[in-house]
C-alpha positions as CSV (number, residue, x, y, z in Angstrom):
1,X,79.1,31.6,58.2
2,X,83.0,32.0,57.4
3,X,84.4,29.5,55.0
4,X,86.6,27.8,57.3
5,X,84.0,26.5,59.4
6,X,82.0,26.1,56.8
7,X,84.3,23.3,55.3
8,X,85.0,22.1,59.0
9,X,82.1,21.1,59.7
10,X,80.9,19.7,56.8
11,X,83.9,18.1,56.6
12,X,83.5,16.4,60.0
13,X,80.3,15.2,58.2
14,X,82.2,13.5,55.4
15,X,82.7,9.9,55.5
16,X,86.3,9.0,57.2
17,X,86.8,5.1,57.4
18,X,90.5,5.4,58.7
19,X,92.2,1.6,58.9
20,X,94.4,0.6,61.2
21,X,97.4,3.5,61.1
22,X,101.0,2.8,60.4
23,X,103.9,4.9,61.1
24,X,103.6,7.5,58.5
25,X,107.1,9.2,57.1
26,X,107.2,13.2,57.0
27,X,108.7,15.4,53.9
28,X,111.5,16.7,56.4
29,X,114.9,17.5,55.0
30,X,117.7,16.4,57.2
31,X,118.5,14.9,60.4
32,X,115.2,13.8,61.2
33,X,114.2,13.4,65.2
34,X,112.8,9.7,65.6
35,X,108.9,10.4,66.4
36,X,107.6,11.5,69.6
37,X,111.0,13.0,70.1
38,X,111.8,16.8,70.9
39,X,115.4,16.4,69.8
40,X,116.1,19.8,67.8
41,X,117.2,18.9,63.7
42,X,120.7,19.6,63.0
43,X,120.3,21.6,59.9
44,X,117.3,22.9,57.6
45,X,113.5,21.5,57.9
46,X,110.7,21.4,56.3
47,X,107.6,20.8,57.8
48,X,104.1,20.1,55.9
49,X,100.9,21.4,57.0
50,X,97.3,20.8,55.5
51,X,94.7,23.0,56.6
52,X,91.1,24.5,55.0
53,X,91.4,27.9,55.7
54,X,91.3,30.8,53.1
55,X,94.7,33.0,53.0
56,X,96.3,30.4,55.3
57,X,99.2,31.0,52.6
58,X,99.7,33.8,53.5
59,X,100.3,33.3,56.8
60,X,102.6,30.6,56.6
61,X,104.6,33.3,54.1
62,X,105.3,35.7,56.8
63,X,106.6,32.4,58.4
64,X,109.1,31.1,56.0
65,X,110.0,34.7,55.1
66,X,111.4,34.8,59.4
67,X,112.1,31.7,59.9
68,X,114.8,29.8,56.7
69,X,115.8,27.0,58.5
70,X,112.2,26.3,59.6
71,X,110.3,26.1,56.2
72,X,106.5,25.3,56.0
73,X,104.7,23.8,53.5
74,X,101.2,24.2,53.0
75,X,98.4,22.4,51.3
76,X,94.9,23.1,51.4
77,X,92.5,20.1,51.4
78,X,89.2,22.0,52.0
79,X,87.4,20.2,49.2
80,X,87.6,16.9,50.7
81,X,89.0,17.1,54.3
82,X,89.2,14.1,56.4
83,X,89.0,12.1,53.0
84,X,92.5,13.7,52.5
85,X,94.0,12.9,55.4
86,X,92.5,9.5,55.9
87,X,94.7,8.2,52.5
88,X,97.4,10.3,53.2
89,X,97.2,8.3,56.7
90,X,96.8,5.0,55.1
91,X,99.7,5.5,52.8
92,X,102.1,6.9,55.2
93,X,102.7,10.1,53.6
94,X,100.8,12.2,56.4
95,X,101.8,15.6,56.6
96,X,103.6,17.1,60.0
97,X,100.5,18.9,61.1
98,X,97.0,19.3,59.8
99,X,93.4,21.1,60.8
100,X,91.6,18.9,63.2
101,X,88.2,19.9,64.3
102,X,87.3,19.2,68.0
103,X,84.3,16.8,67.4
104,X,87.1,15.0,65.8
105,X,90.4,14.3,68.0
106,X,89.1,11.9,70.0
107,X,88.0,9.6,66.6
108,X,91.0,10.1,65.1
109,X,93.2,9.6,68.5
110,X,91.7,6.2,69.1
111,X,92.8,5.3,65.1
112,X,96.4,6.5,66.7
113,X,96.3,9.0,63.9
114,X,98.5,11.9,66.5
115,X,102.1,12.0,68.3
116,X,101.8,13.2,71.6
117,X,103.8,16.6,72.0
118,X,104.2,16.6,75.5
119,X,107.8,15.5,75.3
120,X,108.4,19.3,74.4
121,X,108.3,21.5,77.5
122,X,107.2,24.3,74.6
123,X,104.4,22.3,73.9
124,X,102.6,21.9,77.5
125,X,103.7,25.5,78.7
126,X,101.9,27.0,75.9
127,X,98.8,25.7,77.9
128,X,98.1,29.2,79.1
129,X,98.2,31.1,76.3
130,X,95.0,29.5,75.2
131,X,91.2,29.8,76.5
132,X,91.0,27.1,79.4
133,X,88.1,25.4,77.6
134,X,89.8,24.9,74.2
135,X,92.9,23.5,75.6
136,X,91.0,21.1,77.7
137,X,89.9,19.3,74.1
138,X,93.1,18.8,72.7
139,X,94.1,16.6,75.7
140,X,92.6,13.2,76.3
141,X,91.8,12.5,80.2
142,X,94.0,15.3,80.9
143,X,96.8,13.8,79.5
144,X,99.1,14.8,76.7
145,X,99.1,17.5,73.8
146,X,98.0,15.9,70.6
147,X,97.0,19.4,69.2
148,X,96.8,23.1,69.7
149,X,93.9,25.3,69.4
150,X,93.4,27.4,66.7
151,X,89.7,28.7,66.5
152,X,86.4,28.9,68.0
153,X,82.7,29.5,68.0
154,X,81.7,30.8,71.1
155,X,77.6,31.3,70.6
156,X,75.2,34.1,71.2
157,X,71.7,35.5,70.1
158,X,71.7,37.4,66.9
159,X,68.6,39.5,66.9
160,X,66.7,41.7,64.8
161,X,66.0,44.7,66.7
162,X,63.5,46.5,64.4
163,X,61.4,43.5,65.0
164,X,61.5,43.4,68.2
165,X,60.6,46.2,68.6
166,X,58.2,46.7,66.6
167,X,56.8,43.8,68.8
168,X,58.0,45.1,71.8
169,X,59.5,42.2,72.8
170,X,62.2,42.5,75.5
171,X,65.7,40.9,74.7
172,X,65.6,37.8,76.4
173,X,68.2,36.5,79.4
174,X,66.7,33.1,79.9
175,X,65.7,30.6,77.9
176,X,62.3,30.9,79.5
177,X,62.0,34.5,78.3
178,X,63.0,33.6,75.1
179,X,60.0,31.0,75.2
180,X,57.7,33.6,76.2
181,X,58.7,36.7,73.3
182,X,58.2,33.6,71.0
183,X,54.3,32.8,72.1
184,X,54.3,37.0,72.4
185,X,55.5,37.3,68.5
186,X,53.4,34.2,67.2
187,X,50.2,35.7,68.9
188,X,51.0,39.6,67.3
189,X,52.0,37.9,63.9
190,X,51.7,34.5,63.2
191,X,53.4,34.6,60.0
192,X,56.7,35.4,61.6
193,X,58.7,33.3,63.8
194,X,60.9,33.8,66.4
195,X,63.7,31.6,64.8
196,X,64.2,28.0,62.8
197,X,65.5,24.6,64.2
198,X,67.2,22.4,61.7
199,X,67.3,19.4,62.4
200,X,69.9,18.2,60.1
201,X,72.4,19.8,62.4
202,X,73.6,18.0,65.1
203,X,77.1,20.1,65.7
204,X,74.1,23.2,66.1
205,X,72.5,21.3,69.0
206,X,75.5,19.7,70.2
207,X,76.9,23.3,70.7
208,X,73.3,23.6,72.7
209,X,73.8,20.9,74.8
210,X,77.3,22.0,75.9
211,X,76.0,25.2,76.9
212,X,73.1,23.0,79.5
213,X,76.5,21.1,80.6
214,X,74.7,17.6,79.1
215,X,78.3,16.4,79.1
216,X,77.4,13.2,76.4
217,X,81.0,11.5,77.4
218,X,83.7,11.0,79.6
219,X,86.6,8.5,80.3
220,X,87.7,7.0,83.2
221,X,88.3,3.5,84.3
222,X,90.1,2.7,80.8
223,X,86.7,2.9,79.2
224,X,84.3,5.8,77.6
225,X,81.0,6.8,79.8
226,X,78.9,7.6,77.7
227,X,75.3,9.8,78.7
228,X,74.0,11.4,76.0
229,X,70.6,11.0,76.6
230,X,71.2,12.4,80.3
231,X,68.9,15.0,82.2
232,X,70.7,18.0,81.1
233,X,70.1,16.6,77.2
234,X,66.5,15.8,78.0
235,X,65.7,19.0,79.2
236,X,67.1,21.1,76.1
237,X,65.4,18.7,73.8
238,X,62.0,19.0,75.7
239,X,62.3,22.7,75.2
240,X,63.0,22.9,71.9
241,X,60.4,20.1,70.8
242,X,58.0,22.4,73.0
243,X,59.0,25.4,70.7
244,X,58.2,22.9,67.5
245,X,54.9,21.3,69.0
246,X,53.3,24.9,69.5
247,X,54.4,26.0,66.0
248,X,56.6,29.1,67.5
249,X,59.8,28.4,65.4
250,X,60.5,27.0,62.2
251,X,61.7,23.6,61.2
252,X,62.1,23.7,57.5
253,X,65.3,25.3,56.8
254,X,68.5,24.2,56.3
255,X,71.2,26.0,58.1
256,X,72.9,28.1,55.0
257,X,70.9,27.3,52.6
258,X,69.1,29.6,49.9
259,X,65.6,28.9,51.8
260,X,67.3,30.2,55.3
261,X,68.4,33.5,53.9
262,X,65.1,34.2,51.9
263,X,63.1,33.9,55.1
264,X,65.1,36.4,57.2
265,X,65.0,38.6,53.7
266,X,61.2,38.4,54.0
267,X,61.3,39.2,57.7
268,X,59.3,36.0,58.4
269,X,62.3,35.4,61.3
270,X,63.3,37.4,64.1
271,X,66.5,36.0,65.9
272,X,68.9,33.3,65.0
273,X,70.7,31.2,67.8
274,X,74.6,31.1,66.5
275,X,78.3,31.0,67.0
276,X,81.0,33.8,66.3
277,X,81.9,33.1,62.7
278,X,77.8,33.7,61.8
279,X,78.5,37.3,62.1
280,X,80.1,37.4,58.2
281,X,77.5,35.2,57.5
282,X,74.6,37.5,57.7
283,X,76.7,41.0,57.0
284,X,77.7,39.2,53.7
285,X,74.4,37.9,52.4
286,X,71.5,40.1,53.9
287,X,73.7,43.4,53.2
288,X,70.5,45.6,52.6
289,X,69.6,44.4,56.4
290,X,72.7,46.7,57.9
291,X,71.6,48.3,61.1
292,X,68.6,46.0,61.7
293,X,70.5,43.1,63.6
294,X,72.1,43.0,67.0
295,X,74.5,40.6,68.6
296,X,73.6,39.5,72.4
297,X,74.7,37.1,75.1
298,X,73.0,33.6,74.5
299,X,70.2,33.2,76.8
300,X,71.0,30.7,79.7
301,X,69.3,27.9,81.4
302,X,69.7,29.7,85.0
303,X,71.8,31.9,87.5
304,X,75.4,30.5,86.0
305,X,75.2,32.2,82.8
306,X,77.2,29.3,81.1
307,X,77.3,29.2,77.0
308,X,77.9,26.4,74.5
309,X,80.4,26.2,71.6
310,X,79.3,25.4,67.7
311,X,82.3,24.8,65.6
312,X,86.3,25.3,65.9
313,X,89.2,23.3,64.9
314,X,92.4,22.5,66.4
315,X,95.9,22.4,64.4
316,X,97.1,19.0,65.1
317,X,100.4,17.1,65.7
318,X,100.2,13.9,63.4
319,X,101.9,10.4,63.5
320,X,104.8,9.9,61.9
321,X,106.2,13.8,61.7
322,X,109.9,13.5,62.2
323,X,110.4,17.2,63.4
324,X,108.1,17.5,66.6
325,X,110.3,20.3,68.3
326,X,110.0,22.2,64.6
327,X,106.6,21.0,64.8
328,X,105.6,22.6,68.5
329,X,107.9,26.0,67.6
330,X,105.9,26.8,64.1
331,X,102.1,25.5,65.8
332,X,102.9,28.0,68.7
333,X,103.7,31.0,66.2
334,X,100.8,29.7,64.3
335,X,98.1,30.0,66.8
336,X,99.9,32.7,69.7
337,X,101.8,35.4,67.9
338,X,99.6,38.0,67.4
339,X,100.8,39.2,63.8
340,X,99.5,35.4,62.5
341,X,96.4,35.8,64.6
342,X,95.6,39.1,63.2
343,X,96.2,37.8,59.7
344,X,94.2,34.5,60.3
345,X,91.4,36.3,61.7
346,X,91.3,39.0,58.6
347,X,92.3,36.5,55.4
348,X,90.0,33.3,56.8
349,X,87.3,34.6,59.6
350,X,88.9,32.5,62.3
351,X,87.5,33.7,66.1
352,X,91.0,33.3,67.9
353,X,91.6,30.2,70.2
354,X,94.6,32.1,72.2
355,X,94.1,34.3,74.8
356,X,96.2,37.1,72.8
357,X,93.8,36.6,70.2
358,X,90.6,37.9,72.1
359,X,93.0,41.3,72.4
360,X,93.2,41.6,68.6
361,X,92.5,45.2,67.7
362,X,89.8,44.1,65.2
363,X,87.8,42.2,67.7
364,X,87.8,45.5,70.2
365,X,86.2,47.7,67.2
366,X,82.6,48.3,66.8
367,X,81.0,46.5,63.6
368,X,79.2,49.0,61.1
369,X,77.0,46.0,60.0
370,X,75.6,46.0,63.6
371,X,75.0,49.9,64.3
372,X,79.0,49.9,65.3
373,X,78.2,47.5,68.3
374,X,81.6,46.0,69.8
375,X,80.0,42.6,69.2
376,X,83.0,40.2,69.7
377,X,83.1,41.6,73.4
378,X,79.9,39.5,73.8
379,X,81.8,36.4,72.0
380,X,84.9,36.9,74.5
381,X,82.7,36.9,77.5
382,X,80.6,33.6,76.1
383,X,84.0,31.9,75.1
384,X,84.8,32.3,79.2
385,X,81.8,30.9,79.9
386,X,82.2,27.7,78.2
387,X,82.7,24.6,80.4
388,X,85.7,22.9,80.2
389,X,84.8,19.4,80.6
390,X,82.8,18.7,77.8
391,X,83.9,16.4,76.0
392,X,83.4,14.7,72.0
393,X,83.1,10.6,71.5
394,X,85.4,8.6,69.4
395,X,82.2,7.5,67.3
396,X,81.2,11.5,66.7
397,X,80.4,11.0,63.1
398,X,78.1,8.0,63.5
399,X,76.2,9.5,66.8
400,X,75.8,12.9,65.0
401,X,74.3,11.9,61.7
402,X,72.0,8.7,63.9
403,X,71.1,11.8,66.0
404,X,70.1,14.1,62.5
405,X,67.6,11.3,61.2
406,X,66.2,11.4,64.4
407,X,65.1,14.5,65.3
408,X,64.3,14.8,61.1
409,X,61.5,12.5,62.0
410,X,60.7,14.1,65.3
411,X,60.6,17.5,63.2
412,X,58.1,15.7,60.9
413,X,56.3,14.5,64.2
414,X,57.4,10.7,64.4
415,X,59.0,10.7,67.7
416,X,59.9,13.3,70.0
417,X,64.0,14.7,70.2
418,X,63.8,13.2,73.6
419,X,63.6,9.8,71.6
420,X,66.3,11.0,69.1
421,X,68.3,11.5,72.3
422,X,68.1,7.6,72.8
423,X,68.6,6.9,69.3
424,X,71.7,8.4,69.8
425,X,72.6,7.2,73.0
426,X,72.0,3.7,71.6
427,X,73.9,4.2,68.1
428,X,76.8,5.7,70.2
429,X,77.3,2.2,72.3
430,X,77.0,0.1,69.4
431,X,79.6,1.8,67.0
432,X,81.7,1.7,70.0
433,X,81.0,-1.6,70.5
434,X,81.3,-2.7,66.6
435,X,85.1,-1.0,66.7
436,X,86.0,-2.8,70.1
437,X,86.0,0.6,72.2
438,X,85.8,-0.2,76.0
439,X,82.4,1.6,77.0
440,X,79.4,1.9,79.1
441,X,75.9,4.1,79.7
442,X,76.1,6.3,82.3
443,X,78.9,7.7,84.4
C-alpha cells in the first residue's frame, strides 16, 4: 500500500470532533482578496498547503522555483491528519489548502470547514481535466467546487498466477466465477484460500459496494437519503458472508499487517481484491514473489462491467484563505500539469486523479514485478468504469467504524454482514440526527 493512502485512510479513521467553524485567517502576504472572492492580489502571496504525501516538497519546489510571486508553503501533517486540521480550524489559523480524502468532504463541508471556488471561472473549467467520477465528489448536489482531485484507487484482482495454475483455475470475470475457483481451490487444497476478508475495514468494502452501485446516500429535498442497507449492499454482503460461512476465504487478517504478508509468503492465499496503490504494496514486501503475481480487471456483478474505488484524496479549498484565485491557479498546476503529476506519482505513489495523468509515461510501461505486464492500463480502464454518483455521508467516520464492529462479530459468527448493514444504516440516522442533519431512510 503507498504511504499516502496509507495515512489517508487511517487518517479518516482518527477521531475529528470539529466545533462549530469560524472564519479562519490565511498566512498571505499582501492585499488579501476577502474570502470566497477571485479578485487577483496586487503584489506577492503566499499560500499554505498541508498535505500527507511523501516528496510533496519537492513538488511544491518546482512551484515556487516558476512561480515568485505565487509562493507555497508546505507542511506535512501525516502523523496526525484531521487532528491537525481540526485545531488549526478551531483556532483560525487554517491553512489555504489541505489533503481531503473523499469519505471526508461531505463531513467536513457540513462543519463549513471549505470556500466554495466556483467564483473562479479557472476553478469550474478545470472540470474536464479530471476523471468524471472524481470530480463528481468534490461537488455537493452538483453544486460548487470545494476541492480538486488529486488521487485515486481504482480496484482490480491481484492474482497469483503460479497458483492458479497449478490449480488450474480460470481467471475469473464474475463474481460468480470467482465463487466457484474458490470452492475449486478449497476442495484441491484446503489449506489455501482463495483470499482474506477483514472486517476491520469498512473503506475496503465500501470501495465494494460502490462497485455493486449500493449508492448508501444522496441529497435532495434539503435533506440526506440515506440507504445503506439497500438491495445492492445486501447482495454483496450475502456474497461475501457466503464466502465466510463455507470457510473459502479468510477472516483473520488485518489488511497490512505482519499476519497478512506472512500468509501470502506461505502461499496459504491466492488472490487479493485491491485498489491501484496495492501494487507497491506487494512488489515492496513479498520481493522474492517477482513474476508470480498478476494484475486483472476486478470481477463484476453482471454485463456492465462497473468497478468500485478504495481510497483517494482530494486537495481542498479551506475557509478563511484570503487568496482563492492564487488558491485555484497553484491547485490546478498541482493536480493537471503533467511535470507535478509525474513527480507526485514517482516521489509519493499517487494514481493520478486528472485525465493527463492516466497518460503519464510511467503508467504506459510494463512493471518488472508483474512479468513486465502494463498493469495500470487495467487501473485506467476500472477508474472509467467507476460510477459517478456515489456518494460519502456527512457522519462517514461514525457509520464506518459502527459498520467494522459489526461485521467483526459477524466474522466471529454473531450476526450476519447483512445485519452489520443495518447496524449501520441505523448508526448513520442517529449521528445525523444527534448533529441536527436533515435526513431520512430510503430515497
Amino acid at each position: 500500500m503507498s504511504t499516502t493512502v496509507t495515512r489517508t485512510r487511517l487518517a479518516a479513521a482518527a477521531a475529528l470532533s470539529l466545533a462549530l467553524l469560524a472564519g479562519c485567517s490565511s498566512s498571505a502576504d499582501s492585499d488579501p482578496a476577502s474570502a470566497g472572492s477571485c479578485t487577483p492580489a496586487k503584489g506577492k502571496v503566499t499560500l499554505q498547503y498541508w498535505n500527507t504525501v511523501p516528496g510533496m516538497d519537492k513538488v511544491v519546489a518546482l512551484w515556487n522555483k516558476n512561480n515568485p510571486d505565487i509562493r507555497v508553503q508546505m507542511k506535512n501533517i501525516s502523523n496526525d491528519q484531521y487532528g491537525t486540521l481540526g485545531n488549526a480550524l478551531k483556532a483560525g489559523k487554517a491553512p489555504d489548502l489541505a489533503q481531503v480524502g473523499y469519505d471526508q468532504l461531505p463531513s467536513l463541508r457540513t462543519q463549513n470547514a471549505f470556500v466554495d471556488a466556483s467564483a473562479c471561472s479557472a476553478a469550474t473549467a478545470a472540470k474536464s481535466r479530471f476523471v468524471p467520477w472524481t470530480w463528481s465528489q468534490t461537488s455537493f448536489d452538483g453544486t460548487g467546487v470545494f476541492a480538486f482531485p488529486q488521487d485515486t484507487g481504482p480496484m482490480a484482482l491481484y492474482i497469483r498466477s503460479d497458483i492458479f495454475k497449478k490449480y488450474g483455475l480460470p481467471i475469473p470475470k464474475t463474481w460468480d466465477e470467482y465463487a466457484a475457483a474458490a470452492k475449486k481451490l478449497h476442495k484441491a487444497n484446503p489449506d489455501v484460500s482463495m483470499t482474506f476478508f477483514d472486517p476491520n475495514n469498512a473503506e475496503w468494502f465500501n470501495g465494494l459496494l460502490w462497485q455493486n452501485s449500493a449508492e448508501m446516500y444522496s441529497y435532495s429535498g434539503d435533506k440526506w437519503h440515506v440507504t445503506v442497507e439497500s438491495d445492492r449492499s445486501k447482495q454483496v454482503a450475502e456474497y461475501w458472508q457466503k464466502l465466510i460461512s463455507d470457510k473459502l476465504v479468510r477472516t483473520d487478517l488485518a489488511h497490512g499487517s505482519t499476519q497478512m504478508y506472512a500468509a501470502y509468503q506461505k502461499n496459504q492465499v491466492a488472490s487479493y481484491v485491491g485498489a491501484s496503490w496495492g501494487y507497491s504494496m506487494f512488489r515492496d514486501n513479498l520481493p522474492q514473489q517477482a513474476g508470480k503475481w498478476s494484475i486483472v480487471p476486478m470481477p463484476t456483478w453482471g454485463a456492465n462491467g462497473a468497478s468500485g474505488d478504495w481510497g483517494g484524496s482530494t486537495v481542498a479549498f479551506m475557509k478563511g484563505s484570503r487568496h482563492l484565485y492564487e488558491s485555484v491557479k497553484f491547485n490546478t498546476w498541482l493536480n493537471t500539469d503533467p511535470k507535478a503529476l509525474a513527480l507526485e506519482n514517482k516521489l509519493g505513489g499517487l494514481y493520478p486523479a486528472a485525465n493527463a495523468g492516466l497518460r503519464l509515461p510511467a503508467l504506459s510501461q510494463g512493471v518488472a514485478y508483474y512479468n513486465n505486464e502494463k498493469i495500470f492500463d487495467v487501473f485506467a480502464s476500472s477508474s472509467k468504469k467507476i460510477n459517478t454518483k456515489f456518494a460519502w455521508g456527512p457522519t462517514q467516520k461514525t457509520v464506518n467504524l459502527a459498520l467494522q464492529d459489526a461485521m467483526a462479530k459477524a466474522a466471529a459468527g454473531d450476526g450476519s454482514l447483512t445485519d452489520a448493514l443495518s447496524t449501520a444504516q441505523a448508526a448513520a440516522l442517529k449521528s445525523m440526527k444527534d448533529q441536527a442533519i436533515p435526513a431520512t431512510a430510503g430515497k
